[in-house]
KEROZA-249999 format. One record per residue (C-alpha): x, y, z; residue number from 1; residue in one letter. Coordinates in steps of 0.001 Angstrom, whole numbers, plus 500000, padded with zeros to 6 digits. Layout:
east, north, up, n, res
X, Y, Z, NUM, A
...
//
This chain:
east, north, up, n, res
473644, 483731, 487474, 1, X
473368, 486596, 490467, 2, X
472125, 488951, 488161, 3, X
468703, 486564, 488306, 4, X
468927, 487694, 491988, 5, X
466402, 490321, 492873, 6, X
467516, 490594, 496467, 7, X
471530, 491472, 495913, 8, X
472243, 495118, 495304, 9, X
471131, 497661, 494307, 10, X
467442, 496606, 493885, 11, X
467431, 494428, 497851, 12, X
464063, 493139, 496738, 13, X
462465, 491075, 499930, 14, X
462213, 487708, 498263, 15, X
461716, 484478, 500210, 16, X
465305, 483204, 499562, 17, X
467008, 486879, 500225, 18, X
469033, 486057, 503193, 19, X
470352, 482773, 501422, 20, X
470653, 484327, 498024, 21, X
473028, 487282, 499702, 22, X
474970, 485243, 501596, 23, X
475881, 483117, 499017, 24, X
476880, 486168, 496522, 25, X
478829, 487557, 499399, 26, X
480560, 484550, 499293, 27, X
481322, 484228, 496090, 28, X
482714, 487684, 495865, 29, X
484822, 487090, 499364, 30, X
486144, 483932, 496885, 31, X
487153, 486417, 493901, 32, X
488667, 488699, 495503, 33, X
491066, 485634, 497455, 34, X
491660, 484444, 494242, 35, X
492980, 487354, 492661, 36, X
495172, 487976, 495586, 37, X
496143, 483916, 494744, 38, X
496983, 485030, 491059, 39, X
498435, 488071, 492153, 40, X
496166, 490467, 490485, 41, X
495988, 493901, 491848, 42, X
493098, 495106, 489228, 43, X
490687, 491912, 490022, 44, X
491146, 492847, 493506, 45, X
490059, 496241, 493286, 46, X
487045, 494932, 490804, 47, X
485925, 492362, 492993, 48, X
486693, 494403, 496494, 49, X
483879, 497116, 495056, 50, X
481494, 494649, 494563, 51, X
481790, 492586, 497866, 52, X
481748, 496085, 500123, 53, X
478409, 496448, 499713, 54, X
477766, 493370, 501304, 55, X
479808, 494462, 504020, 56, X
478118, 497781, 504180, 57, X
474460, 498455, 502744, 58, X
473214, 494497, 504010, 59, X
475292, 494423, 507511, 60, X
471910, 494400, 508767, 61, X
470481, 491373, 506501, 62, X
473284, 488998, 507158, 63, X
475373, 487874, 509754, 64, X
478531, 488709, 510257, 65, X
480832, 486937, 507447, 66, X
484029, 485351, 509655, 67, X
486314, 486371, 506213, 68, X
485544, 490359, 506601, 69, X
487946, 492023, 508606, 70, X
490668, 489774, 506737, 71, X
489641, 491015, 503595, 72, X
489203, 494533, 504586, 73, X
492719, 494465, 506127, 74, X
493912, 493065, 502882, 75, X
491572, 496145, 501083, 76, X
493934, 498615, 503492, 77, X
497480, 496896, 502560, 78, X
496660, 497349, 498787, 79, X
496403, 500727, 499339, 80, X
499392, 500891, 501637, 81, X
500989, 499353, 498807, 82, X
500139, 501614, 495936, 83, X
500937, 504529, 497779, 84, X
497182, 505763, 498034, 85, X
497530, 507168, 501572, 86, X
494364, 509442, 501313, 87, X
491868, 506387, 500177, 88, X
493663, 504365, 502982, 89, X
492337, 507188, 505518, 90, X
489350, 507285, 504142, 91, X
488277, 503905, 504447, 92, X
489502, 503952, 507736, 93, X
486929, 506695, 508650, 94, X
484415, 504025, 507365, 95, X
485533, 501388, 509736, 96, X
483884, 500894, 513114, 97, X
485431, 500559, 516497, 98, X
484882, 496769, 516934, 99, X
486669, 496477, 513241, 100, X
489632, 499225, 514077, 101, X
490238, 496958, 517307, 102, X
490961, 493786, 515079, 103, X
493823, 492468, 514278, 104, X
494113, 492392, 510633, 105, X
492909, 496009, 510605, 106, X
495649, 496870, 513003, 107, X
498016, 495358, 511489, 108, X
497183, 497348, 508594, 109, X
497236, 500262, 510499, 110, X
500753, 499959, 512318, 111, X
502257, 499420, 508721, 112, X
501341, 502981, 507497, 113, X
502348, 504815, 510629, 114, X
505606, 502668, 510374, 115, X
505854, 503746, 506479, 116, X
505128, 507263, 507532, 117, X
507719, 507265, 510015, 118, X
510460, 506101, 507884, 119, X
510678, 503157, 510211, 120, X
511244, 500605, 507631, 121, X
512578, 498165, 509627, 122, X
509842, 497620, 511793, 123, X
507704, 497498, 508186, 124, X
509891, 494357, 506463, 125, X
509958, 493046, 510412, 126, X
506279, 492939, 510222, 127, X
506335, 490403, 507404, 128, X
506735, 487737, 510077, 129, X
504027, 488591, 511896, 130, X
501761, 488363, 509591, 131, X
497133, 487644, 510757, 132, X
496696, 485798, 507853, 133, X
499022, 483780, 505047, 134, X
496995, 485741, 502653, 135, X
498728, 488919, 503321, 136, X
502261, 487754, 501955, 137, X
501841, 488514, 498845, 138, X
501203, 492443, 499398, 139, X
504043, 492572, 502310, 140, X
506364, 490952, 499671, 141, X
505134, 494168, 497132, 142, X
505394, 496770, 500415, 143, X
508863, 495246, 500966, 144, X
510013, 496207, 497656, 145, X
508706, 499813, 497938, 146, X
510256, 500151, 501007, 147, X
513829, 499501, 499807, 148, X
512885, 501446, 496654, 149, X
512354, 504378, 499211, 150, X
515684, 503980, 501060, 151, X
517349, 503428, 497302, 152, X
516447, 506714, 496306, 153, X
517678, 508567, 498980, 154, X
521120, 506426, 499390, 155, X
521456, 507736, 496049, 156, X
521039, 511216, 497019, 157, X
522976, 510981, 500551, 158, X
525917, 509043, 499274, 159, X
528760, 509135, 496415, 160, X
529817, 505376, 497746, 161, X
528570, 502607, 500084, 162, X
530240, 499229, 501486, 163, X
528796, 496722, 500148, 164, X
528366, 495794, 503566, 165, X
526723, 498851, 504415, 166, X
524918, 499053, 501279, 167, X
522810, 495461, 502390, 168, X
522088, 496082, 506140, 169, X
520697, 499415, 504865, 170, X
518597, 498018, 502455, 171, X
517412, 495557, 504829, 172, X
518985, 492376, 502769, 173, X
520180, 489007, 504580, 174, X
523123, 488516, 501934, 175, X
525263, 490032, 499964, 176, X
523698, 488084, 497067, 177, X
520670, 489367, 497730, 178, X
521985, 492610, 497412, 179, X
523450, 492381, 493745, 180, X
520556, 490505, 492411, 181, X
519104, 494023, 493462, 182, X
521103, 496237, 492222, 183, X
521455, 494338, 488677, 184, X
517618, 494190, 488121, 185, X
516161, 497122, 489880, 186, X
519294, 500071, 489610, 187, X
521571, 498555, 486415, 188, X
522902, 502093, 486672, 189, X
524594, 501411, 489840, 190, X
528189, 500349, 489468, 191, X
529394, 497794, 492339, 192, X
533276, 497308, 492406, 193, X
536275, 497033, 494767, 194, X
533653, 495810, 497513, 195, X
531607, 499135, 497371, 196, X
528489, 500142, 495562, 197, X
528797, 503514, 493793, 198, X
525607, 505608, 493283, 199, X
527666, 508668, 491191, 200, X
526530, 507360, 488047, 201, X
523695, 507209, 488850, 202, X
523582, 511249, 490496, 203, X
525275, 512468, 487238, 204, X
522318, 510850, 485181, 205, X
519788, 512606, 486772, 206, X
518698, 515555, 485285, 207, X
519649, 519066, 487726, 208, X
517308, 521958, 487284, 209, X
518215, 525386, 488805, 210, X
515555, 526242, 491417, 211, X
514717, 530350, 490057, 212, X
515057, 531484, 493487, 213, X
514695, 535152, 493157, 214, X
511698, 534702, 490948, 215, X
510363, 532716, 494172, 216, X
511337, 535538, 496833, 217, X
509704, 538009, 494317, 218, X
506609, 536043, 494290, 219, X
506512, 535450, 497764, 220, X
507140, 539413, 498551, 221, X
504351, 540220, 495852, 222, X
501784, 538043, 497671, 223, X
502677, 539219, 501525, 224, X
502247, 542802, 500172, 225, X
498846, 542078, 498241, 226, X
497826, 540235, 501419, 227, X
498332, 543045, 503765, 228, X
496954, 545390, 501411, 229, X
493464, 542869, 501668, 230, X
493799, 543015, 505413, 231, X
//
């Protein structure tokens, strides 16, 4: 039915019902993309996200302000915290204004990936409690889990053997339970016995190539010579 609409984007045809007719497909679309986060639906997010920004964007000046924006853009930012997609999160930060970077789902947003980037992951699963809006649990629940996937991989490279006790205030768990429902669904390769978790089966699984390192010094040498040659 919004495709009858001349008014919505791209075509913003002045029409006598424009302002109601893009208010009400802003809605709709502010709906979808709440409802995928509902059904926990990363792809229907992203779908739906792309077609409400425009509302947020090309008809700012058309419409008020929508009191569900800066929640859903924050929610636009953890998704990309999430997935990893660090230069798209910067990017639509450039895009943001200075009223919208001073909110505080945006901020919240914002002190997540600096924490990430820090390797503060505390302060990252802390933030889960703090949350501006109930909506954003479900994507702190999926940044959790990267965030002990992180610290997982390099236990595994740091350590032969960890207490099990050690093993679950590094990880960031509240029980030891939580700890070996873990390991058995996320690392089956890890063995826990004797009250310790051992990560050397999982080290002598891994593949170990030999770095050519004299090819690499050659290379290196080759290109400082050409280089001063150019200069």
């Amino acid at each position: 039915m919004l495709t009858g609409f001349r008014s919505l984007p791209p075509l913003f045809e002045e029409t006598p019902n424009s302002v109601h007719e893009l208010t009400l497909a802003r809605d709709i679309f502010e709906h979808a993309v709440l409802l995928s986060v509902k059904i926990e639906d990363q792809d229907a997010f992203e779908r739906d996200f792309f077609q409400l920004k425009p509302y947020y964007t090309d008809a700012r000046n058309r419409l008020p302000e929508s009191p569900n924006e800066y929640m859903i853009l924050g929610l636009n930012l953890l998704r990309l915290l999430v997935q990893n997609r660090i230069a798209e999160f910067h990017t639509e930060l450039e895009l943001l204004t200075s009223t919208a970077l001073e909110n505080p789902c945006i901020k919240h947003a914002v002190e997540l990936e600096q924490s990430f980037m820090e390797g503060a992951y505390n302060r990252v699963l802390s933030a889960k409690q703090n949350v501006p809006n109930e909506t954003y649990g479900y994507f702190m629940d999926l940044l959790a889990k990267t965030v002990r996937d992180e610290i997982a991989g390099c236990s595994e490279k740091a350590y032969d053997y960890l207490s099990i006790n050690d093993a679950r205030q590094m990880l960031l768990f509240t029980s030891d339970q939580e700890l070996l429902e873990y390991s058995k669904e996320e690392h089956p390769e890890w063995e826990v016995k004797d009250g310790s978790v051992f990560f050397q089966k999982a080290k002598d699984s891994a593949p170990c190539k030999e770095i050519p390192s004299l090819q690499l010094i050659n290379q290196t040498l080759s290109y400082a010579r050409e280089l001063e040659r150019i200069v």
